[in-house]
C-alpha positions as CSV (number, residue, x, y, z in Angstrom):
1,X,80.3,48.2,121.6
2,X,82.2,51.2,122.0
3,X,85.5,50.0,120.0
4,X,82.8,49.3,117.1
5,X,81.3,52.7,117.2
6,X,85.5,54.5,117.3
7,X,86.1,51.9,114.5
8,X,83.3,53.0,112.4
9,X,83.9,56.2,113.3
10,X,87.6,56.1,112.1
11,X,86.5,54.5,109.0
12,X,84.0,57.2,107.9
13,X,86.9,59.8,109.1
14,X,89.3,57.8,106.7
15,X,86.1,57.7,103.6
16,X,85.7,61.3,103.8
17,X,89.2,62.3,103.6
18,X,89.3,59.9,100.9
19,X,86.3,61.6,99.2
20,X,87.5,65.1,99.7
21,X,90.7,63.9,98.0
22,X,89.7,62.4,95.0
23,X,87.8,65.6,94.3
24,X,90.8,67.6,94.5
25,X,92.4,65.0,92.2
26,X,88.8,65.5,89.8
27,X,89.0,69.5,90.2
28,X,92.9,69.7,89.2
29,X,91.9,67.2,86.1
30,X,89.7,69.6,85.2
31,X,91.5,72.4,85.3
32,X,94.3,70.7,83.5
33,X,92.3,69.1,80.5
34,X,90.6,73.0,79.8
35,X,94.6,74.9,80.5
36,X,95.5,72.3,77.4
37,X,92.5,72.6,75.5
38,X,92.7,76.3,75.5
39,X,96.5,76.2,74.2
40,X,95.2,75.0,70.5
41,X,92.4,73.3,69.2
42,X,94.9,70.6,68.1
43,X,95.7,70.3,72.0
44,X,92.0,70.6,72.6
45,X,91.3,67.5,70.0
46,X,94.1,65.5,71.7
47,X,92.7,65.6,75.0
48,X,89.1,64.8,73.5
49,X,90.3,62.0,71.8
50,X,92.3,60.7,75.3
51,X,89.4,61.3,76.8
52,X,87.3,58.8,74.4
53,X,89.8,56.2,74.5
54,X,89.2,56.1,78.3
55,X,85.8,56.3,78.0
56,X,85.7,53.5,75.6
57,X,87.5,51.0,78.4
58,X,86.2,47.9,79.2
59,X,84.7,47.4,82.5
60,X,84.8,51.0,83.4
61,X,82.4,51.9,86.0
62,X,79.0,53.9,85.4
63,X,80.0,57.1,87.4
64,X,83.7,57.1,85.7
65,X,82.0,57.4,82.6
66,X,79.8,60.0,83.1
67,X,82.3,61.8,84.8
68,X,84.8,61.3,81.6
69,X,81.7,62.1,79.4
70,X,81.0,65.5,81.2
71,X,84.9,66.0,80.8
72,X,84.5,65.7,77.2
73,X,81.5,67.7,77.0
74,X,83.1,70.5,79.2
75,X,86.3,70.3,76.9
76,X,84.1,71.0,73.6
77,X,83.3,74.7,72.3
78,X,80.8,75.7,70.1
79,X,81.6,75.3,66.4
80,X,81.4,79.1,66.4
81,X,83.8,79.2,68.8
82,X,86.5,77.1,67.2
83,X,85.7,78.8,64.2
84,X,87.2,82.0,65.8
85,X,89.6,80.6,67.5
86,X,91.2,78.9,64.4
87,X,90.5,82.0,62.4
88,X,92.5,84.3,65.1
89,X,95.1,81.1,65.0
90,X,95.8,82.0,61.7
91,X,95.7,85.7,62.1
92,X,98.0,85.4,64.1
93,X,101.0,83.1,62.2
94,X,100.4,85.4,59.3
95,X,101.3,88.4,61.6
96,X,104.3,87.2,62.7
97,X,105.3,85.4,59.3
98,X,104.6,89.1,58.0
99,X,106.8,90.7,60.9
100,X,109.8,88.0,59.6
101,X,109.5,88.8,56.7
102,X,110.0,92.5,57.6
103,X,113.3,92.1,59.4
104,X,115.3,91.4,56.5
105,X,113.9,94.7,54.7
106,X,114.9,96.9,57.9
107,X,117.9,95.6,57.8
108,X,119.0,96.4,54.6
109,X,117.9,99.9,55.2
């Protein structure tokens, strides 16, 4: 009796560790998928549509895809959002495609 209760002991040791590392795995997943998403929305749609694809699998399990699905949804801003963020995109190309074309001028002067 007592070598059943150490085994199930060792095997809810062995679950919890196993537990506690795929959440690590989830958190750094996270954090990866929003680090890309922030670098451009064209990163940002990438991800979102890798994300889809793996949603979309077949015979994926119920907690995998709402896990994936709240991914996604985490990954998505506002249409506002994007909105600025393309706009300051922009902004920013035509500041430094304003700066180049600058050089050329201060150099002939």
């Amino acid at each position: 009796m007592q070598q059943t209760v150490a085994l199930a002991e060792k095997d809810s040791l062995r679950i919890r560790n196993l537990q506690e590392e795929v959440q690590a795995c989830l958190a750094l997943n996270r954090a990866m998928l929003q680090a890309l998403a922030a670098m451009s929305p064209m990163v940002g749609a990438a991800a979102d549509i890798a994300l889809e694809e793996e949603a979309e699998r077949e015979a994926l399990p119920e907690r995998a895809a709402r896990i994936i699905e709240q991914a996604r949804q985490d990954l998505q801003c506002s249409p506002a959002e994007a909105r600025r963020t393309r706009l300051l995109e922009r902004a920013l190309i035509g500041a430094a495609e304003a700066m180049a074309d600058e050089e050329p001028q201060r150099r002939r002067a």
